[in-house]
Phi, psi and omega in degrees: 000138164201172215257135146263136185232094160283123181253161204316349171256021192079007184256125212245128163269136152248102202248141177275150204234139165261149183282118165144324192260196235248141157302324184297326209277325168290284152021277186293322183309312173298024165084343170277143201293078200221141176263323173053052197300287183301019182051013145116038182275358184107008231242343174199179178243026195300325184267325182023101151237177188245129179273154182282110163006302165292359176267334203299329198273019184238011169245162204282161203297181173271164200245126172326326177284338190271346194275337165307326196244357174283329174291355181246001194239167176249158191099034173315087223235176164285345201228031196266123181244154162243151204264008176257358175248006179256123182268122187288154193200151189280008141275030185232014175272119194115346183314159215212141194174119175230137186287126209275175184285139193111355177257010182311136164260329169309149171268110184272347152315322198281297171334000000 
């Protein structure tokens, strides 16, 4: 199975994905630059990503808490997701998910 990921500079991943775990948790273990401060308790908005349109109706509905926290992040889209809360499965091999602005955990000053 595996994830197409666009990171904040616009450059698409193709990430390989296991069934079960977290979109956020793939995101990262593979090195792209997401900050996910709570590890995925729902707890910030840290994973924010924008699902690709042809994807959002194949995802389970969104839930008042994540939607709660969703409210906190910017780039709020309709089609806007946190990514510790979508469990990748093989009806999501193929998913599309592009990392929205404000998850960097790198200092792109610096950088």
């Amino acid at each position: 199975m595996h994830i197409h990921v666009t990171d904040q500079d616009g450059v698409r991943h193709t990430l390989e994905a296991l069934e079960g775990f977290r979109v956020m948790e793939i995101i990262r273990d593979w090195g792209l630059d997401i900050k996910a401060e709570c590890g995925g308790a729902c707890a910030c908005a840290t994973c924010h990503v924008h699902v690709a349109p042809e994807w959002t109706e194949q995802l389970h509905p969104i839930e008042a808490e994540e939607e709660d926290m969703l409210d906190q992040a910017f780039d709020v889209r309709d089609n806007s997701r946190l990514s510790c809360q979508l469990l990748m499965s093989e009806e999501l091999d193929g998913l599309e998910v592009t990392l929205a602005p404000g998850t960097e955990a790198k200092d792109r000053a610096a950088a």
